[in-house]
C-alpha positions as CSV (number, residue, x, y, z in Angstrom):
1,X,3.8,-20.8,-0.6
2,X,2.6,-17.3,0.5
3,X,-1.0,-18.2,0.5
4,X,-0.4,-20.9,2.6
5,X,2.1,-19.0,5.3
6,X,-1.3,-16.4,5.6
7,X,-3.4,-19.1,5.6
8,X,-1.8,-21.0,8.7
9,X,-1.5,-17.3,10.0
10,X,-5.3,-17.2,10.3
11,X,-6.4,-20.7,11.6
12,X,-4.5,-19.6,14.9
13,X,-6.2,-16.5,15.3
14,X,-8.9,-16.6,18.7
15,X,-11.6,-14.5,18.6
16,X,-12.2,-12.9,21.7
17,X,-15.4,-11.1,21.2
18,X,-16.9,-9.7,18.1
19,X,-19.8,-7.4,17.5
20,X,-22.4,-7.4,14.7
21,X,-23.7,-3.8,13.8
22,X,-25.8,-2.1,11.8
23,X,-24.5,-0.1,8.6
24,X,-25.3,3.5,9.1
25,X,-26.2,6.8,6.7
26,X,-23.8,9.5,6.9
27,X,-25.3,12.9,8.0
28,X,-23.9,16.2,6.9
29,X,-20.4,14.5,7.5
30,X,-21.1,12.7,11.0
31,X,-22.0,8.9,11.4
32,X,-23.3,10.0,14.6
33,X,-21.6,6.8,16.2
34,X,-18.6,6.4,17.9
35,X,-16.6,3.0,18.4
36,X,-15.2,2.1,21.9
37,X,-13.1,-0.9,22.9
38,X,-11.9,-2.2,26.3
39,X,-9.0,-4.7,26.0
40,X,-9.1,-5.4,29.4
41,X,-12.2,-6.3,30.0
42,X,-12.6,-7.3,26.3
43,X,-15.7,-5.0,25.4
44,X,-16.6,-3.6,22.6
45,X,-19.6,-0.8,22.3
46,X,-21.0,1.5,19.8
47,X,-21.6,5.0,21.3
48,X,-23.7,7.9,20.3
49,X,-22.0,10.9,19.1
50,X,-24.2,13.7,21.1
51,X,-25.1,17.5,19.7
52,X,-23.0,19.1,22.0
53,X,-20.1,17.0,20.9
54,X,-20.6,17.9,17.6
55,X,-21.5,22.2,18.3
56,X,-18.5,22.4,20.8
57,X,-15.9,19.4,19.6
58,X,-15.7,19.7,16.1
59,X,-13.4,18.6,13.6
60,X,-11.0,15.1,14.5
61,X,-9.0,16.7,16.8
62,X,-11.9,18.0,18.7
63,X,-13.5,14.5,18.8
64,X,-10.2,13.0,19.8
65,X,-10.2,15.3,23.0
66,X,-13.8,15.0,23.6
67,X,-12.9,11.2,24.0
68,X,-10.0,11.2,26.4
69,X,-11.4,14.0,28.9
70,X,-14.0,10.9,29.3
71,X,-11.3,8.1,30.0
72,X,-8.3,9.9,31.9
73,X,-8.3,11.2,35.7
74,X,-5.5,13.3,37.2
75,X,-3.6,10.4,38.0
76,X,-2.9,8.7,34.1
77,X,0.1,8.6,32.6
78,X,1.5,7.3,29.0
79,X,1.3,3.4,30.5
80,X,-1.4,3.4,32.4
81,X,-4.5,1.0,31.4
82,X,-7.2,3.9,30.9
83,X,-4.9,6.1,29.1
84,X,-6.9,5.8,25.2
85,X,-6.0,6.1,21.6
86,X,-8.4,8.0,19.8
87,X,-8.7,8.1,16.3
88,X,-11.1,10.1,13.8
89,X,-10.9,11.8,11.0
90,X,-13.6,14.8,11.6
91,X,-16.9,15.4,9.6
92,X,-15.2,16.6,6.3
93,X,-12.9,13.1,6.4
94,X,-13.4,11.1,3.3
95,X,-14.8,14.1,1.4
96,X,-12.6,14.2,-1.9
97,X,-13.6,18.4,-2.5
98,X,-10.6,19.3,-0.1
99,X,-7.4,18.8,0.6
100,X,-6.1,16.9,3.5
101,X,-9.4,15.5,4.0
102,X,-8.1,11.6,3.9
103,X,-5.9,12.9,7.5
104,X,-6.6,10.6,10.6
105,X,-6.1,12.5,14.3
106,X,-4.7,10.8,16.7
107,X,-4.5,11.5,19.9
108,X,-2.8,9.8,23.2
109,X,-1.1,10.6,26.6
110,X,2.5,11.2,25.0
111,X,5.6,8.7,26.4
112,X,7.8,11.5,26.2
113,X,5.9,14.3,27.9
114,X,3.1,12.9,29.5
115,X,0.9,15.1,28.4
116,X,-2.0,14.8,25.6
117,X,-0.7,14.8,22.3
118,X,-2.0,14.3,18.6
119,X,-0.9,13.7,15.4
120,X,-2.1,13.4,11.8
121,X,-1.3,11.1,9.1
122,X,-2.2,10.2,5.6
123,X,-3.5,7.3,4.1
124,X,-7.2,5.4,4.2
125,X,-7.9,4.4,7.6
126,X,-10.1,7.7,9.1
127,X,-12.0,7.9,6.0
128,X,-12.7,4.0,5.7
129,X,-13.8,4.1,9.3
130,X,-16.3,7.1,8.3
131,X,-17.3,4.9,5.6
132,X,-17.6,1.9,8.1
133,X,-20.1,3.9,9.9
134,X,-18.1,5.2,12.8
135,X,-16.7,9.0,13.3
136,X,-14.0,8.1,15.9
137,X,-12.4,4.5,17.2
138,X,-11.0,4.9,21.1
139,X,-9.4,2.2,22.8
140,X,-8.6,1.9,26.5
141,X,-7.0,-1.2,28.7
142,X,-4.4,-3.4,27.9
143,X,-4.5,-6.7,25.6
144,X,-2.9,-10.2,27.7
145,X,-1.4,-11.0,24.3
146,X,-0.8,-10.3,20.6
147,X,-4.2,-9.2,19.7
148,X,-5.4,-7.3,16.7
149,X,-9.2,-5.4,16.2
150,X,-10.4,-6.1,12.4
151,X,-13.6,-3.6,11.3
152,X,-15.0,-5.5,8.7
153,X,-17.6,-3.0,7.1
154,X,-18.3,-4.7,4.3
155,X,-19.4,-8.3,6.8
156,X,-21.0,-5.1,9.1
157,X,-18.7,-7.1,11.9
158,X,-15.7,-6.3,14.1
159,X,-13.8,-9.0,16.3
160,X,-10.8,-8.6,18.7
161,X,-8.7,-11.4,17.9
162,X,-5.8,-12.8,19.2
163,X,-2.6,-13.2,16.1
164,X,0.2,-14.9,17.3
165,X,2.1,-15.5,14.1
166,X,2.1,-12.5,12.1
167,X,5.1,-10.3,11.8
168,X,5.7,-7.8,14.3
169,X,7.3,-5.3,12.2
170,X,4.9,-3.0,10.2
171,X,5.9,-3.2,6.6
172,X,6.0,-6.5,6.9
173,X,2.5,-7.1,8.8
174,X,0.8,-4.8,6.3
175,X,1.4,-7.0,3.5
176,X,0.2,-9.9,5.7
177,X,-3.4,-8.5,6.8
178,X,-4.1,-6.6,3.5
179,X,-3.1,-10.3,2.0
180,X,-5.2,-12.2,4.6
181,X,-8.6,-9.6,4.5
182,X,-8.6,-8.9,0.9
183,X,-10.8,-11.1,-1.0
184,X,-9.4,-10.3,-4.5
185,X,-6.5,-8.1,-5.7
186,X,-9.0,-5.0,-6.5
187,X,-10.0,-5.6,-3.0
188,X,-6.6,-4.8,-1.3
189,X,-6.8,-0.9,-2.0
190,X,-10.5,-1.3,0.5
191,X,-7.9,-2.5,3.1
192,X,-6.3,0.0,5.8
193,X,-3.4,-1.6,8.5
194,X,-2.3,0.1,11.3
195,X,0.8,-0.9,13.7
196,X,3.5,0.4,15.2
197,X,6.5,-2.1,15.0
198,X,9.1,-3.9,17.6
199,X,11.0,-0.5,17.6
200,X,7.8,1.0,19.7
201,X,8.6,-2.0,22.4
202,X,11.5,-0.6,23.2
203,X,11.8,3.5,22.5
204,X,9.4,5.9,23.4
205,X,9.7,7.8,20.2
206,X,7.7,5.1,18.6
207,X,5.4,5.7,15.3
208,X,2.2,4.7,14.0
209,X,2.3,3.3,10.6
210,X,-0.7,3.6,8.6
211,X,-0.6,1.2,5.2
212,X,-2.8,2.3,2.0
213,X,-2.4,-0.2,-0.9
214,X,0.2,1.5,-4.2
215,X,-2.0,-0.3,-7.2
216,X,0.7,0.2,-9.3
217,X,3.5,-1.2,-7.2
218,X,1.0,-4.0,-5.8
219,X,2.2,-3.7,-2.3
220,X,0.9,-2.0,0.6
221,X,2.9,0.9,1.4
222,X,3.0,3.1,5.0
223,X,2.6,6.7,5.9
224,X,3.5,7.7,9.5
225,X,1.7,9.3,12.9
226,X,5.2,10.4,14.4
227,X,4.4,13.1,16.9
228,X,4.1,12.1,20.7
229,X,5.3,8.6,20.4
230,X,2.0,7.4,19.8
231,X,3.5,4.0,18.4
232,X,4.7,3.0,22.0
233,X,1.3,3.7,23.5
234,X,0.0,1.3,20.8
235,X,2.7,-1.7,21.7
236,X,2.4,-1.3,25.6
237,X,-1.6,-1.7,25.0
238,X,-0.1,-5.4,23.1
239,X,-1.7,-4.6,19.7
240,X,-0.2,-5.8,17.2
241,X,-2.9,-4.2,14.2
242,X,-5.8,-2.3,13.7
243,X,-7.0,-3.8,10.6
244,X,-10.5,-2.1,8.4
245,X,-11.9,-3.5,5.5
246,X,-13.6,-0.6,3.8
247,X,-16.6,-1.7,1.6
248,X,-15.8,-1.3,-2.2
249,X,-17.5,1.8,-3.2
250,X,-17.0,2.6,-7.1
251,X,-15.7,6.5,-7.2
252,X,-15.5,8.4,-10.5
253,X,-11.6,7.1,-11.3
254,X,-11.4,3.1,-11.1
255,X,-7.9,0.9,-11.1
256,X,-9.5,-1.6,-13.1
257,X,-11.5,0.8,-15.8
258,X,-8.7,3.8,-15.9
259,X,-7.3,4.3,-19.2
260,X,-4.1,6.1,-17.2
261,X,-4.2,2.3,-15.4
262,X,-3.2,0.4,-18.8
263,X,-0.2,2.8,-19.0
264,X,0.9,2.2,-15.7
265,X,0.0,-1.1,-14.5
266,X,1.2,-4.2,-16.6
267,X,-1.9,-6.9,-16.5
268,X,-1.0,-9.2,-14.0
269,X,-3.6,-11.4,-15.9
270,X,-2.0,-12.1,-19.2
271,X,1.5,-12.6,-17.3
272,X,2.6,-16.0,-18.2
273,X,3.6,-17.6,-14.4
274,X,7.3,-18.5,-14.4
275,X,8.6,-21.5,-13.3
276,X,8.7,-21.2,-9.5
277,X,11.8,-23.6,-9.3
278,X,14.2,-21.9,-11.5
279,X,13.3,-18.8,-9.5
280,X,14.4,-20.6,-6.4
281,X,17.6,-21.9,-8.1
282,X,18.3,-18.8,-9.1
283,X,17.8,-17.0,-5.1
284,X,19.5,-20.1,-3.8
285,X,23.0,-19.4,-6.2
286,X,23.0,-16.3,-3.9
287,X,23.0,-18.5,-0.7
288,X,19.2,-16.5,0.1
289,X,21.4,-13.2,1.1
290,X,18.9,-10.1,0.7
291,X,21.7,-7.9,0.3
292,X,21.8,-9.5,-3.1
293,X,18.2,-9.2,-4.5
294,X,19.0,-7.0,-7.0
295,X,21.4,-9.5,-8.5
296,X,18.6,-12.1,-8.2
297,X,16.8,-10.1,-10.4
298,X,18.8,-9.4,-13.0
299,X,19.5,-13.1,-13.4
300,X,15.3,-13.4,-13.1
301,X,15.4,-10.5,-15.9
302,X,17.6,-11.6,-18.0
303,X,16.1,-15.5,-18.4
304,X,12.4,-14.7,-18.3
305,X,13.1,-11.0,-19.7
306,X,10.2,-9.5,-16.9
307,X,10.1,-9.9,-13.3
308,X,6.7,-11.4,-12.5
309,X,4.7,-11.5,-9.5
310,X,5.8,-14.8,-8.6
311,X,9.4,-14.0,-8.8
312,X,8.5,-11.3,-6.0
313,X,6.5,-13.6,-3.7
314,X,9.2,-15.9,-3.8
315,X,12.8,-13.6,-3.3
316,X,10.4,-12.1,-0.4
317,X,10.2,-15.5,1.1
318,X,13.2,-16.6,0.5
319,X,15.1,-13.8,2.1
320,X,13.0,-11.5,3.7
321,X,13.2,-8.9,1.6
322,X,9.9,-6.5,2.3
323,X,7.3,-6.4,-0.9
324,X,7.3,-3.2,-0.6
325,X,11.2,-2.9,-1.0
326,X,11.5,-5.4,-4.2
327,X,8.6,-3.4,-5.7
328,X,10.3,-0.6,-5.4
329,X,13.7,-1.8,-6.9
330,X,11.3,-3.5,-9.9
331,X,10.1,-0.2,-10.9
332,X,13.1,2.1,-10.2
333,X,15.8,0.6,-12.5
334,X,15.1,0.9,-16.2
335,X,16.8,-2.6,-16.3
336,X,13.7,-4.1,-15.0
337,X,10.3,-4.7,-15.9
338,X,7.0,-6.5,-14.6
339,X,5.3,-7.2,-17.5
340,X,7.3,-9.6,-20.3
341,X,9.5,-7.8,-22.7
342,X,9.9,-8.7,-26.1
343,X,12.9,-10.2,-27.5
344,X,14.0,-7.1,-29.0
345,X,13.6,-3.6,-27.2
346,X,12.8,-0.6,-28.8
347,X,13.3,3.3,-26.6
348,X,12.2,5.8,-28.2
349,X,13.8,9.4,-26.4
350,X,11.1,11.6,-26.0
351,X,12.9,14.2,-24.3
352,X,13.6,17.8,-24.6
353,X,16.0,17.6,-27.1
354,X,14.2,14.6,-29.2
355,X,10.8,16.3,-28.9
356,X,11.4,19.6,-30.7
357,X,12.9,17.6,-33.2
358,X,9.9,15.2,-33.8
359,X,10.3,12.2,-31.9
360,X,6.7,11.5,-31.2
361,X,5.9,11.5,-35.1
362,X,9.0,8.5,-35.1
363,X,7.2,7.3,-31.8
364,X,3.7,6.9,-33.5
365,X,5.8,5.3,-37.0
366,X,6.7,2.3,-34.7
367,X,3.6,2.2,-33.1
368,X,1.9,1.9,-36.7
369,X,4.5,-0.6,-37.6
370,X,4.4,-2.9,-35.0
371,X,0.4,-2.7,-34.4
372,X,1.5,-1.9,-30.5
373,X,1.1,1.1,-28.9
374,X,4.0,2.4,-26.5
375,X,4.4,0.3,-23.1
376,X,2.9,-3.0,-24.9
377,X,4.7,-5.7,-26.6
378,X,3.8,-7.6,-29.7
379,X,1.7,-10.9,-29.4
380,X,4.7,-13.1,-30.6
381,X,7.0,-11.6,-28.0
382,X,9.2,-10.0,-30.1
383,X,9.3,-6.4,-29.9
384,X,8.6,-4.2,-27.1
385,X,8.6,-0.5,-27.4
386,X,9.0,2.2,-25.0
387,X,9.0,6.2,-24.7
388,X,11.9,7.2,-22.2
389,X,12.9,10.5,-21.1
390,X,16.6,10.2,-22.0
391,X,18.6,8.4,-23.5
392,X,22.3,10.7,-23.0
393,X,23.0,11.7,-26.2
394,X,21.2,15.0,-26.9
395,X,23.5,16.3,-29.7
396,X,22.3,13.3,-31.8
397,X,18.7,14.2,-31.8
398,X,16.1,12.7,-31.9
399,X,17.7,9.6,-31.1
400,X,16.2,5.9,-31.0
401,X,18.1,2.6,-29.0
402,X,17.2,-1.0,-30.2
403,X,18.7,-3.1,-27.7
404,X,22.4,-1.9,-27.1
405,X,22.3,-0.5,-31.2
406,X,21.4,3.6,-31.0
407,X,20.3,5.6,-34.2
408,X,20.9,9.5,-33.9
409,X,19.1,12.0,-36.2
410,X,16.2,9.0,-36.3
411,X,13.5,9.9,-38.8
412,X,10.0,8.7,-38.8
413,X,10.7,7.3,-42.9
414,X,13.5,5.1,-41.9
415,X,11.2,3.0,-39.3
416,X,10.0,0.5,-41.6
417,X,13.4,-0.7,-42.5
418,X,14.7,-0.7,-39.3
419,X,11.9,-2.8,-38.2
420,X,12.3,-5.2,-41.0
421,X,15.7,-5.7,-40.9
422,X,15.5,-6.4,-37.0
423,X,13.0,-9.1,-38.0
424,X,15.3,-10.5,-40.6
């Protein structure tokens, strides 16, 4: 259902122009190329970045300046057609040897002072467009419509493109882009979304949300630009997105080859796929209200004893209910899990308390026992075993729950029998 919502999504899109470019070397931290786009008169240009804008306009915000002082007069104020947003992320952006280096500057005339104003945010997009081959993006004019720029580096191609039918709000057309321009799930952390939200249309405090893709949550998630009221710029230029498509570099730490990965993210793989229809019987006994979600999910918990990716694409388009948001309940309550759990659950406290009294020697017992390590559940389904951080009852350490039954002063000896008589 979701695939087909983005689908639909991009058969209306219009290109308006597009530009093929060649990739580009970094340089000592400079792609020595700038990106300009007119919405007006629906242009877009490659520029070169010149030595004296490098000697005397270092660093993002310098290169952000350097831009506007080309496209502003005495006369432009926050809504006016020339005034630019300029984004860049300096020559050390992308460099993972210091801190702060994954910032993106930008810089507009200000709704609420009307002067120039810049701010920094987090997230992927100034070093992806570094990577894309581009030290700075600056945009001038105004769009007649919904429009969105994509910077597809991996295609070496950028189009301005009308987008009628995606969401305006931002955590909601984040998810939609990195959905529509990945091409695999790896793929979505090598796409960056920036937007601003319906708020922007109508306040001049407006943001800048900049998504980056949580692998472990499977969701893309936002950071904001909230100085100068950038965001409001943004909607009065009619952009809806800036979306980049960063080209899948392989860095010394990989989602899919990371040990710490197996820990953290369930294989979305080997998850059996629930039966879609019992998942929409089970939203629809809550007449589709998202202030109920979390009671969806226990239901969804308690029959199929995981909440599964499915299960999430369908509440989300069933009630509303952000991704991003039903991620986030997923992995904050204990109650919940999205990989399958076994039949019978096994928490082993390996707090404080529990630890200085041996609990990861009982810990590694039921690991041995059960041929699983902690975080995994047994190939027939019927034990799962955890390591938690409390359990609540300190005085009865080290302590061990199986299912609502606990077991105070645990010892690593007794495991075996405990084990066997749970599979009796």
């Amino acid at each position: 259902m979701a695939d087909k919502r983005i689908s639909e999504m991009r058969t209306r899109h219009e290109i308006l122009t597009e530009l093929s470019y060649p990739p580009g070397e970094l340089d000592r931290g400079y792609a020595n190329r700038t990106l300009h786009v007119d919405l007006d008169r629906k242009i877009i240009e490659i520029r070169p970045v010149s030595e004296q804008m490098k000697a005397l306009w270092v660093g993002g915000k310098g290169f952000d300046l350097w831009l506007m002082f080309r496209e502003i007069n005495s006369g432009t104020r926050w809504d006016s057609p020339e005034n630019p947003i300029c984004f860049s992320s300096g020559p050390l952006g992308g460099t993972a040897s210091f801190p702060g280096s994954g910032k993106t500057l930008v810089t507009s005339i200000s709704p609420l002072t009307n002067s120039i104003m810049d701010s920094n945010v987090g997230g992927y997009f100034g070093p992806y467009l570094k990577f894309a081959g581009f030290d700075a993006l600056c945009i001038v004019g105004k769009a007649d419509s919904e429009t969105i720029l994509c910077i597809d580096a991996v295609r070496n191609r950028i189009t301005l493109e009308t987008a009628p039918l995606e969401s305006i709000d931002s955590h909601l057309v984040a998810e939609e882009f990195t959905e529509m321009y990945a091409g695999s799930e790896d793929d979505k952390r090598n796409i960056a979304v920036v937007s601003a939200g319906r708020a922007a249309d109508h306040i001049r405090i407006g943001v800048l949300n900049f998504s980056f893709y949580d692998w472990r949550r499977r969701v893309a998630r936002l950071k904001q630009a909230g100085r100068g009221g950038i965001g409001r710029v943004f909607r009065d230029k009619k952009l809806k997105a800036l979306v980049i498509r960063n080209r899948d570099y392989t860095p010394a730490w990989r989602i899919v080859k990371s040990k710490v990965s197996d820990i953290y993210v369930p294989n979305v793989a080997s998850m059996p796929d629930i039966d879609r229809a019992s998942v929409r019987t089970t939203i629809s006994r809550w007449n589709d209200d998202p202030e109920y979600v979390i009671e969806m999910m226990q239901d969804i918990q308690d029959r199929d004893r995981h909440i599964s990716k499915a299960a999430i694409d369908e509440i989300n388009a069933m009630t509303g209910v952000p991704k991003a948001e039903l991620y986030h309940i997923a992995t904050f309550y204990k109650a919940f899990s999205l990989a399958p759990r076994g039949e019978v659950m096994i928490q082993v406290c390996v707090g404080t308390a529990c630890h200085v009294k041996g609990s990861e020697l009982i810990l590694d017992a039921f690991e041995r026992e059960l041929g699983i390590r902690r975080g995994e559940t047994t190939d027939d389904g019927r034990f799962s075993l955890e390591a938690v951080a409390c359990l609540g009852c300190c005085s009865l350490a080290p302590v061990v729950k199986i299912d609502e039954e606990v077991f105070g002063n645990a010892q690593a000896k007794a495991v075996a029998d405990i084990i066997e008589r749970k599979r009796g």
